[in-house]
C-alpha positions in Angstrom: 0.0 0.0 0.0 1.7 3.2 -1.3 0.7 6.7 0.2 2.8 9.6 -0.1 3.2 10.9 3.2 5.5 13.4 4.8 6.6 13.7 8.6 4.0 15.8 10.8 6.7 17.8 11.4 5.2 19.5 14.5 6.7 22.5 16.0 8.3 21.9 19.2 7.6 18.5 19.1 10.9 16.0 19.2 8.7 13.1 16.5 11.7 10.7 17.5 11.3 10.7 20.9 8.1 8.3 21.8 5.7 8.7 23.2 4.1 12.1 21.4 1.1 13.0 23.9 -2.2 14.7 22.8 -4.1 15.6 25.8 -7.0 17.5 27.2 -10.6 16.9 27.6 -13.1 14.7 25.9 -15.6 17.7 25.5 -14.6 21.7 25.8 -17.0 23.1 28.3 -16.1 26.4 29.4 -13.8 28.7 28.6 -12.6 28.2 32.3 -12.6 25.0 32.2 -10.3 24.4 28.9 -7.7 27.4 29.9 -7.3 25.9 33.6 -7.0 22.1 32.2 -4.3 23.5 30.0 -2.4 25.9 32.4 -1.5 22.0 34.2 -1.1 20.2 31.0 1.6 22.7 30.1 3.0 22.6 33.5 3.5 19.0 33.2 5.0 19.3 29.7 2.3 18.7 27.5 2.6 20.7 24.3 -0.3 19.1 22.3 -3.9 20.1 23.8 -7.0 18.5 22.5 -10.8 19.2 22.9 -14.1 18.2 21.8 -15.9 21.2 20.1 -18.5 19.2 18.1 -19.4 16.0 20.0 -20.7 12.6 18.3 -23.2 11.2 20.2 -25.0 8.1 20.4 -28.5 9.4 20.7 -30.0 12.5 20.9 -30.4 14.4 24.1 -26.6 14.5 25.4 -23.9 17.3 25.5 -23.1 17.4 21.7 -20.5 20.2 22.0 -20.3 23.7 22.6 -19.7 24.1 18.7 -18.1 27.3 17.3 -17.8 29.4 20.4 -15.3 27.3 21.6 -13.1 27.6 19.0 -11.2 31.2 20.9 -11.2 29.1 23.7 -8.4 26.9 21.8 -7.0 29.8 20.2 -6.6 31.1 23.7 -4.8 27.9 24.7 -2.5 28.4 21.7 -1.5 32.4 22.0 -1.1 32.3 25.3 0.9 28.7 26.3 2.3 28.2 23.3 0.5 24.9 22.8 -0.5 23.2 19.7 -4.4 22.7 20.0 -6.5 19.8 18.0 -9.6 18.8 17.6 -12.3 16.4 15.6 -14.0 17.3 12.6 -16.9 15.4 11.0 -18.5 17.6 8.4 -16.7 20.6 5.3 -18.4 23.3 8.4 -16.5 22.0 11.1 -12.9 22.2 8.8 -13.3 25.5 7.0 -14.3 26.8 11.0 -11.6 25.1 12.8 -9.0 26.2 9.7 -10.3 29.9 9.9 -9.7 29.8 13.6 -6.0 28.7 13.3 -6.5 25.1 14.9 -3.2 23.5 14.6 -4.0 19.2 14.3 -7.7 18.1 12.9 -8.6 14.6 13.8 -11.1 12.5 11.9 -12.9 10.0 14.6 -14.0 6.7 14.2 -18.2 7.1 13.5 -16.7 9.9 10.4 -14.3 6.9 9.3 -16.8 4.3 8.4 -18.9 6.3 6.1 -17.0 7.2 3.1 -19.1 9.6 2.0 -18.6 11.7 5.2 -14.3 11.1 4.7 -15.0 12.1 1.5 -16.6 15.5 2.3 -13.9 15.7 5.0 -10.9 15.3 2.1 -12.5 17.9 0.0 -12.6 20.5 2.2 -9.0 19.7 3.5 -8.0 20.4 -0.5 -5.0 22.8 -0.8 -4.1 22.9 2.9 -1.2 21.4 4.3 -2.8 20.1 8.0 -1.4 17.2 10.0 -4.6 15.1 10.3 -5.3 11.9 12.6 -7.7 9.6 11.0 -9.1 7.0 13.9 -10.0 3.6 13.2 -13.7 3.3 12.5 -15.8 1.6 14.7 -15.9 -1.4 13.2 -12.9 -4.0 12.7 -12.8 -3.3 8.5 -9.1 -2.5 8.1 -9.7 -2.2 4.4 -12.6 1.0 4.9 -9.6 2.2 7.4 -7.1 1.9 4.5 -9.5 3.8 1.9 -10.1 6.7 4.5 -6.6 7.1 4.5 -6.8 7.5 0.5 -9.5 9.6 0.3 -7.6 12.6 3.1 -4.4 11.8 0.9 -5.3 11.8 -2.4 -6.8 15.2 -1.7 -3.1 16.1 -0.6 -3.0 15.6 2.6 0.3 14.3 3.4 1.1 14.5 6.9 -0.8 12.1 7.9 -1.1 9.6 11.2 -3.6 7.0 12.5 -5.0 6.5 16.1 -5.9 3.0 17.2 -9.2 3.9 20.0 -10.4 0.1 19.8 -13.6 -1.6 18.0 -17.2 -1.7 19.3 -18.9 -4.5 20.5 -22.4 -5.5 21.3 -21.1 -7.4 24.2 -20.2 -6.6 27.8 -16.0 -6.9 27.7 -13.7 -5.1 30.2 -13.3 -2.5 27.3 -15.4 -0.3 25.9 -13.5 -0.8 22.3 -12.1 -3.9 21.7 -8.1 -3.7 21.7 -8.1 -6.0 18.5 -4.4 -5.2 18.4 -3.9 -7.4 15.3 -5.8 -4.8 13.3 -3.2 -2.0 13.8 -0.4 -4.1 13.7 -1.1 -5.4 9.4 -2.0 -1.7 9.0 1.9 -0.8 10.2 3.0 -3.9 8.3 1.3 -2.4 4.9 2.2 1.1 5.3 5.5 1.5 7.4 6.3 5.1 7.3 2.1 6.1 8.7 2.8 6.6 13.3 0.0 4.8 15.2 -0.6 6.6 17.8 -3.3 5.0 20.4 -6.9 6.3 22.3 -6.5 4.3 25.5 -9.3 7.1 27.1 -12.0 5.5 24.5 -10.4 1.7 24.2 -10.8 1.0 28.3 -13.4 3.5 28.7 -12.5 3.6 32.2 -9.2 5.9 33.7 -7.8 2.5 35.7 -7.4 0.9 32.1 -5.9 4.1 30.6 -2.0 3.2 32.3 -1.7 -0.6 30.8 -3.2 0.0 27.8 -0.9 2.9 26.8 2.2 0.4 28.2 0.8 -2.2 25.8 0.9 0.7 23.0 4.2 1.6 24.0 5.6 -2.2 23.7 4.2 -2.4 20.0 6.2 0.6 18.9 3.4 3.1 18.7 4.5 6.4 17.9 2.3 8.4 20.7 -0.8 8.6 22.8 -3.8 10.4 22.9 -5.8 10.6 26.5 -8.9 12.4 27.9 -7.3 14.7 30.4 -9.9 16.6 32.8 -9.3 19.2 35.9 -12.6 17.6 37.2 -13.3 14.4 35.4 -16.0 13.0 37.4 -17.6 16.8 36.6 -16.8 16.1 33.3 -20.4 16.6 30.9 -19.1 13.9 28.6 -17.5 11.0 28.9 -16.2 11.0 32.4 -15.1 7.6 33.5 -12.5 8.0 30.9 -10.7 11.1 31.7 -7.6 11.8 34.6 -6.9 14.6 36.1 -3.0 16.1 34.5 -1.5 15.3 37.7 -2.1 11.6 37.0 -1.7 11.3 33.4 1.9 12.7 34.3 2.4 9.8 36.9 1.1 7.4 34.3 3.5 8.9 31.6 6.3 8.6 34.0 5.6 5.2 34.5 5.6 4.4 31.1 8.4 2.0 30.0 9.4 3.3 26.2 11.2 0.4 24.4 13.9 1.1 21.8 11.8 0.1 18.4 14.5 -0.7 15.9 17.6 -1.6 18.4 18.3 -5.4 16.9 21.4 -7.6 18.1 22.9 -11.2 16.8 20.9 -12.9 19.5 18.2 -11.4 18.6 18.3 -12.8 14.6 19.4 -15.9 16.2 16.0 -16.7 17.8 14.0 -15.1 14.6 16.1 -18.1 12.8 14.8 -20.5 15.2 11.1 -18.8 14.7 11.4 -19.5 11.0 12.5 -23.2 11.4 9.7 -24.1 13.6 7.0 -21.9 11.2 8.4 -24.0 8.3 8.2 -27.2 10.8 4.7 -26.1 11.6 3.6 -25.9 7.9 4.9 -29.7 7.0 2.8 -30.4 9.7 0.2 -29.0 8.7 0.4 -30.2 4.7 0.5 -33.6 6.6 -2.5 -33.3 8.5 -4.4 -31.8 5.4 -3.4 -35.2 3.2 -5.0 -37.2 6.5 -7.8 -35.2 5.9 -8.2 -35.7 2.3 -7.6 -39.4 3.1 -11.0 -38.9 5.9 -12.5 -37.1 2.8 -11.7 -39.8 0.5 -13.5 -42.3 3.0 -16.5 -40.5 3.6 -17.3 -39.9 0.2 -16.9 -43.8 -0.3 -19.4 -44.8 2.7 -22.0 -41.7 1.6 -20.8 -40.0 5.0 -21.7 -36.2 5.5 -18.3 -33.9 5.8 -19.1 -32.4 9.0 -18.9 -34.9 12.0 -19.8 -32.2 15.2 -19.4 -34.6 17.8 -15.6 -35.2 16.8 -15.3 -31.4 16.0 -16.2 -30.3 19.5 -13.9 -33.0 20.8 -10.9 -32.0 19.0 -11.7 -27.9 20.1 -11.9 -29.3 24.1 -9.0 -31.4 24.3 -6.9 -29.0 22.1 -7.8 -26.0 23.8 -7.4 -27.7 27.3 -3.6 -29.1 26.0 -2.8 -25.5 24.7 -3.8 -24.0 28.2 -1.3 -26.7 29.9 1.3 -25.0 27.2 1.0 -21.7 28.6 -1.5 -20.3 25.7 -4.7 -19.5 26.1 -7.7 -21.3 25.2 -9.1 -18.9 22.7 -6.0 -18.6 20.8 -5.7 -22.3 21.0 -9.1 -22.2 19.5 -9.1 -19.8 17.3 -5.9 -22.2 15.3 -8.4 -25.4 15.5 -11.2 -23.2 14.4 -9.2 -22.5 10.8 -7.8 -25.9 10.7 -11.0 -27.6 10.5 -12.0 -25.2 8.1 -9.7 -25.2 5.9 -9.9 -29.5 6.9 -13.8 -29.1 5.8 -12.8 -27.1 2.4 -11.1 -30.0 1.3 -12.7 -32.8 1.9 -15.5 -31.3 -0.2 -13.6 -30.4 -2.8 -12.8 -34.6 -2.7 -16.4 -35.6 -2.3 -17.5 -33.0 -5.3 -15.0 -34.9 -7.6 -16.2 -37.0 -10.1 
């Protein structure tokens, strides 16, 4: 996957020193209560301040922004602490307003990413300007409507351009609000190498006691920054305020961060990716082997007029193999989850024998 992209190349901001930090609160509220949350950001050493002016929400009725008057409020931030200010825009009205008012980062969030008629819009109005945009993962787990949102901003110039991972809905009560689904992000750095990940742990736990291991875990997978809800009040915060911390504890959380060196490699290292390779190419014999049993089973059945699918013996083989993984030291979904495509791929070809003439 080609895009052209440039660094985001933001001013003040050292982009090879991890983790970059956009913080501030889910929702601007007051002009009080953005310039006092950003007076202790910037003591702390925050130079990236984000807000909420127009607010998403899931049904009508709740706190959907102050809109456009809060706009000086950033500007504020901006003149006065010298910080860069960002915020989320979802329609052409909410760029040309936020451009005109000299917002410095425009992010595009995840309910705006899954319609690409709404990205679209977005793109167009971004035309001709040369803004560092965040585009976050829509809500669903669809890398490739990720990857076209990222065409549509670039292919309308936008070059300095960066992702944030905030997690996937779910119907289903998890300890997460958005599903960390860390696979997702992961392919998406494998396709395009050069694009920073930066991650939304505020909106992936959904509660502040998640905020601290989830932004480790982003740290261990090389992400380039964080971006975290950041109240003076949370729990007087109109939107969203199980997710937000107070500055003085996202600074203990950021101090506790362990940052790993990303590309620091060493002989032993290459060593023991040698032995990874010999045991994948180990694993695949194995599994060409077990496919020819299975072809053999196929074979069989078709003989005796057997049906492909015997449940019994599938559910067998998921128990004992997820029960032999766990004594392994893996779990028993990931254990699973292997058996699960096994038998699938098992049950593609012993049809393909019994369709045979």
């Amino acid at each position: 996957m080609d895009l052209e992209l440039k660094p985001l190349a933001l001013p003040g901001i050292d982009q090879d020193k991890r983790p970059t930090v956009l913080a501030g609160p889910c929702s601007a509220e007051t002009e009080e209560q953005v310039m006092e949350t950003a007076r202790q950001l910037a003591a702390y050493g925050i130079h990236i301040y984000r807000a909420g002016i127009w607010k998403p929400r899931t049904k009508p009725g709740g706190f959907e922004g102050v809109g456009e008057a809060g706009l000086p409020w950033l500007r504020r931030v901006h003149e006065e602490l010298g910080m860069l200010t960002a915020t989320e825009v979802a329609t052409a009205h909410h760029v040309e307003a936020a451009l005109e008012a000299g917002i410095d980062i425009l992010w595009i969030g995840a309910r705006t990413m899954a319609n690409p008629f709404a990205v679209q819009e977005v793109a167009d109005a971004l035309r001709g300007t040369d803004m560092p945009v965040l585009c976050k993962n829509p809500v669903n787990p669809d890398l490739e409507l990720w990857i076209g949102g990222l065409e549509r901003v670039n292919q309308a110039g936008i070059q300095r351009l960066a992702v944030v991972h905030r997690g996937f809905s779910t119907y289903e009560k998890r300890l997460y609000r958005n599903l960390p689904m860390w696979h997702v992000p992961i392919e998406l750095h494998r396709r395009i190498p050069a694009l920073p990940i930066f991650c939304d742990p505020s909106h992936m736990g959904g509660r502040r006691e998640l905020i601290a291991p989830l932004a480790q875990q982003a740290m261990d997978l090389g992400f380039q920054g964080l971006m975290i809800e950041t109240h003076v009040n949370p729990d007087r915060a109109w939107s969203d305020a199980m997710q937000q911390v107070t500055p003085d504890v996202l600074d203990f959380i950021l101090d506790k961060l362990v940052i790993r060196n990303v590309s620091a490699t060493t002989e032993s290292l290459e060593e023991l990716r040698k032995q990874i390779d010999s045991v994948d190419n180990a694993l695949l014999e194995q599994l060409a082997n077990r496919m020819r049993i299975s072809r053999e089973i196929g074979a069989y059945k078709k003989e005796h007029n057997m049906t492909v699918v015997q449940t019994r013996r599938y559910g067998e083989i998921l128990s004992k193999r997820g029960a032999q993984g766990v004594l392994r030291g893996m779990s028993n979904d990931f254990v699973k989850s292997i058996f699960e495509a096994i038998h699938e791929e098992s049950v593609r070809q012993q049809v393909e024998i019994l369709n045979k003439d």
